[in-house]
N, C-alpha and C positions, 0 to 999 in steps of 0.2 A: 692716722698716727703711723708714724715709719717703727719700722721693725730694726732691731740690733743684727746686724748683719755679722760680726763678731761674735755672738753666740747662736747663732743660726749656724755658720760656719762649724763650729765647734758640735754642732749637734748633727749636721751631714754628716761627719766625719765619724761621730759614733754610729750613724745606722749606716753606714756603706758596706757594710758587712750582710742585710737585709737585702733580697727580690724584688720585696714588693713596698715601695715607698715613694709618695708622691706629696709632693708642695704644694698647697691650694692656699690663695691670700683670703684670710679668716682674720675676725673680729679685731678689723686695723692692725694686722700683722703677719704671719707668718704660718702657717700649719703644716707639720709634718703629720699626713696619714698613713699607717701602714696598716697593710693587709685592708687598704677602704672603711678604716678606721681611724676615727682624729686621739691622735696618739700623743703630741706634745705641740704647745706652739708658740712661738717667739714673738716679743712686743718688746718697747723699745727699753724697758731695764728689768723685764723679768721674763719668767717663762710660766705657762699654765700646762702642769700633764693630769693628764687623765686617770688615775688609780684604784685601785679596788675598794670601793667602799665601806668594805668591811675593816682596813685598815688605814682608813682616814684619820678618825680620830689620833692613832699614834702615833702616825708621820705628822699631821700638822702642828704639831705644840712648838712655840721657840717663834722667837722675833722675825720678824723678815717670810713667812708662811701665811696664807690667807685663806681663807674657803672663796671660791669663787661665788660671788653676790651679781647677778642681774637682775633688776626691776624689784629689788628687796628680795629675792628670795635665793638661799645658800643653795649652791649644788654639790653635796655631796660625793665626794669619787674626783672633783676636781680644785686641783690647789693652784693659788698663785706664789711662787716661791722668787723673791729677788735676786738682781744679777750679782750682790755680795755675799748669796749662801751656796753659789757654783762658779767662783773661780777657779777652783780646781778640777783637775782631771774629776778627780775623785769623785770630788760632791757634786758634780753634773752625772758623770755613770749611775751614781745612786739614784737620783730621780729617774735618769731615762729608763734604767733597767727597770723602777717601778711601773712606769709606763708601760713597760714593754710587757712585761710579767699582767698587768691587765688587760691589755691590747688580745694576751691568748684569747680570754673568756668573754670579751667583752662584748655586745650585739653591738651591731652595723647598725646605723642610724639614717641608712640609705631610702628617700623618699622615692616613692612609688610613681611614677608617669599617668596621671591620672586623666 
Protein backbone atom coordinates (compact mmCIF):
# COMPACT_ATOMS: atom_id res chain seq x y z
CA UNK A 1 0.00 0.00 0.00
CA UNK A 2 1.46 3.46 -0.77
CA UNK A 3 1.61 5.96 1.80
CA UNK A 4 0.00 9.82 1.61
CA UNK A 5 2.95 11.57 0.77
CA UNK A 6 0.84 14.79 1.57
CA UNK A 7 0.49 14.01 5.18
CA UNK A 8 3.77 12.58 5.53
CA UNK A 9 5.06 15.94 4.31
CA UNK A 10 3.07 17.69 6.84
CA UNK A 11 4.34 15.55 9.56
CA UNK A 12 8.30 16.24 8.56
CA UNK A 13 7.70 19.48 8.77
CA UNK A 14 6.29 19.27 12.32
CA UNK A 15 9.27 17.12 13.72
CA UNK A 16 12.17 19.17 11.92
CA UNK A 17 12.58 20.91 14.88
CA UNK A 18 13.69 17.30 16.48
CA UNK A 19 17.79 15.61 16.27
CA UNK A 20 16.95 12.50 16.17
CA UNK A 21 14.34 11.24 13.65
CA UNK A 22 14.49 8.80 11.03
CA UNK A 23 11.84 7.17 8.13
CA UNK A 24 11.79 3.54 8.17
CA UNK A 25 8.94 2.01 5.53
CA UNK A 26 6.70 0.03 8.02
CA UNK A 27 3.55 -1.71 7.87
CA UNK A 28 2.85 -0.74 3.97
CA UNK A 29 3.77 2.89 4.75
CA UNK A 30 5.57 5.31 6.30
CA UNK A 31 7.25 5.39 9.83
CA UNK A 32 8.60 8.28 11.57
CA UNK A 33 11.01 7.06 14.53
CA UNK A 34 12.33 9.26 17.01
CA UNK A 35 14.84 9.08 19.44
CA UNK A 36 14.81 4.83 17.79
CA UNK A 37 11.42 4.89 18.67
CA UNK A 38 8.17 4.22 16.22
CA UNK A 39 6.59 7.40 17.07
CA UNK A 40 3.87 8.04 14.21
CA UNK A 41 3.22 6.66 10.86
CA UNK A 42 1.68 7.46 7.58
CA UNK A 43 -0.56 5.06 5.32
CA UNK A 44 -2.38 6.02 2.60
CA UNK A 45 -5.61 8.05 4.43
CA UNK A 46 -4.63 7.88 7.97
CA UNK A 47 -2.11 8.02 10.29
CA UNK A 48 -1.21 5.39 13.42
CA UNK A 49 0.65 7.30 16.60
CA UNK A 50 1.80 5.68 19.27
CA UNK A 51 0.41 7.16 22.86
CA UNK A 52 0.42 6.73 26.43
CA UNK A 53 -1.74 4.05 27.31
CA UNK A 54 -3.00 5.29 30.12
CA UNK A 55 -4.78 7.83 28.07
CA UNK A 56 -6.09 5.89 25.43
CA UNK A 57 -9.27 5.30 26.34
CA UNK A 58 -9.89 9.35 26.37
CA UNK A 59 -8.32 10.27 23.17
CA UNK A 60 -9.99 7.46 21.25
CA UNK A 61 -13.75 8.23 21.60
CA UNK A 62 -15.27 10.09 18.34
CA UNK A 63 -15.75 8.86 14.60
CA UNK A 64 -12.83 8.46 12.49
CA UNK A 65 -10.36 7.09 15.80
CA UNK A 66 -9.56 3.19 16.01
CA UNK A 67 -7.66 1.06 18.40
CA UNK A 68 -5.20 -0.45 16.39
CA UNK A 69 -6.44 -4.49 15.70
CA UNK A 70 -3.73 -7.11 14.14
CA UNK A 71 -4.52 -10.83 14.00
CA UNK A 72 -7.86 -9.82 16.31
CA UNK A 73 -6.06 -8.53 19.01
CA UNK A 74 -6.35 -4.48 20.04
CA UNK A 75 -3.21 -2.67 20.87
CA UNK A 76 -3.44 -0.44 23.35
CA UNK A 77 -1.29 2.92 23.35
CA UNK A 78 -1.95 2.74 19.50
CA UNK A 79 -4.60 4.70 17.42
CA UNK A 80 -5.50 4.84 13.94
CA UNK A 81 -6.94 8.36 13.32
CA UNK A 82 -8.22 9.28 9.63
CA UNK A 83 -6.96 11.80 7.19
CA UNK A 84 -10.40 13.99 7.79
CA UNK A 85 -9.74 14.35 11.78
CA UNK A 86 -6.09 16.26 10.81
CA UNK A 87 -6.51 18.61 8.25
CA UNK A 88 -5.64 21.09 10.10
CA UNK A 89 -2.52 22.45 11.46
CA UNK A 90 -4.07 22.14 14.62
CA UNK A 91 -5.52 18.60 14.76
CA UNK A 92 -2.40 17.02 13.23
CA UNK A 93 0.03 18.98 16.26
CA UNK A 94 -2.50 17.40 18.60
CA UNK A 95 -1.80 13.96 17.76
CA UNK A 96 1.91 14.39 16.92
CA UNK A 97 2.48 16.20 20.29
CA UNK A 98 0.70 13.10 21.68
CA UNK A 99 3.09 11.11 20.19
CA UNK A 100 5.74 12.96 21.10
CA UNK A 101 4.82 13.37 24.86
CA UNK A 102 4.89 9.24 24.82
CA UNK A 103 7.83 8.79 22.54
CA UNK A 104 9.67 10.60 26.17
CA UNK A 105 8.83 7.31 28.35
CA UNK A 106 8.28 5.00 25.94
CA UNK A 107 10.74 1.54 25.74
CA UNK A 108 12.72 1.00 22.61
CA UNK A 109 11.47 -2.08 20.85
CA UNK A 110 14.89 -2.51 19.51
CA UNK A 111 15.73 -6.38 18.82
CA UNK A 112 18.74 -7.83 19.87
CA UNK A 113 21.48 -9.45 17.22
CA UNK A 114 21.09 -12.73 18.24
Amino acid sequence: MAYNEKIAGRIRAALAHLSKVEEKKMFGGIAFMVNGKMCITVGKDRIMCRVDPAIHDDVSTGTGIQTVKMRGREYKGFLHINEDLIKTKKALDYWIQLALDFNKIAKSSKKSNR
